[in-house]
N, C-alpha and C positions, 0 to 999 in steps of 0.2 A: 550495190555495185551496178555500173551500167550493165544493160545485158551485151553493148561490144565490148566492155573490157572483159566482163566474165568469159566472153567466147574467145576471148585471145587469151586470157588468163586460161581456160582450158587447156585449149591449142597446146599452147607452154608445156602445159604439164603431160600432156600424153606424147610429145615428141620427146620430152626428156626420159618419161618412162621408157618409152620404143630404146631411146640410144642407149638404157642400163641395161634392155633386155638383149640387144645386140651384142653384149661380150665387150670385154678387153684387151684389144688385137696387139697391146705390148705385152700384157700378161699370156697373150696366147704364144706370141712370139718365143717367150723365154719356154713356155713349155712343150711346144714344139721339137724345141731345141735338143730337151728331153726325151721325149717319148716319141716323135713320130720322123724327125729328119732323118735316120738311119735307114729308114725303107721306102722314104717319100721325098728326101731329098729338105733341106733346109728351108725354102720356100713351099715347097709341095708340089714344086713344077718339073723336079727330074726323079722320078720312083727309080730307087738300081733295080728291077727287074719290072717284063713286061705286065705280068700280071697285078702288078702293084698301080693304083689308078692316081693319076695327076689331080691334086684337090686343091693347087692353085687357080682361083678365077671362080671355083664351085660353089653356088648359089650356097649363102647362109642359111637359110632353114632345111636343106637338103642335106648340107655338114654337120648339125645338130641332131635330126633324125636319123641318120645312118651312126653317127656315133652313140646315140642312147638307145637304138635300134642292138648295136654288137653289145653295148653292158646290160643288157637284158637279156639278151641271148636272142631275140627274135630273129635278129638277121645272124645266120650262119658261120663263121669263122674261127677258129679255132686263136688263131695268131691277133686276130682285130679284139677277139674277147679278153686277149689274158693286156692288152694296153688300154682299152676303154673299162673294164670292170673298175680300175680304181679312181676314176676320170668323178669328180665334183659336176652338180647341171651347170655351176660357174666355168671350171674349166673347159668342161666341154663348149659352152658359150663361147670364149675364150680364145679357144681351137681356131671355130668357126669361122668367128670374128678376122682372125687372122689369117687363114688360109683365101676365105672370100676375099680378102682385098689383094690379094696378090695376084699377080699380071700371067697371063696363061694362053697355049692357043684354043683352047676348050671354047672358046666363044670371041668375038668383038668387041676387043678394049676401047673403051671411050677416050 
């Protein structure tokens, strides 16, 4: 193989790995729908109480480790531990995936 197609034959392969390792933002959607729209609101962009934080727009690997952060117990919650303890690293991914691409004022929508 030439050494440019191997570097584009690369390329390929690690953009595709990145997009598996990104989650399933429709898989995340339906399980959202489940476990977290009741106190985050459907998208993640209306929590019903203040204390509850807006996780539409929030950076994907910061959604990942805050939630594998509560099912370990690292990060502190009592309420966030008993909905991410049964949470898969997929669904969790999943989650992520999903909430990240939702529209939020947490930052500057492109």
């Amino acid at each position: 193989m030439r050494p440019v197609a191997l570097a584009f034959a690369l390329l390929a392969f690690s953009l595709s790995t990145a997009a598996e390792a990104m989650g399933n933002a429709e898989n995340g959607k339906a399980k959202a729908a489940q476990v977290c729209a009741a106190c985050h609101g459907p998208d993640g962009a209306k929590p019903t109480a203040p204390d509850q934080p807006i996780l539409a727009g929030q950076h994907y690997d910061y959604l990942v480790r805050a939630l594998s952060d509560y099912k370990t117990g690292k990060r502190a919650n009592p309420v966030m531990k008993v909905f991410a303890s049964p949470l898969s690293k997929q669904e969790i991914e999943d989650l992520a995936a999903w909430f990240a691409r939702q529209k939020s004022n947490l930052h500057f929508q492109r």
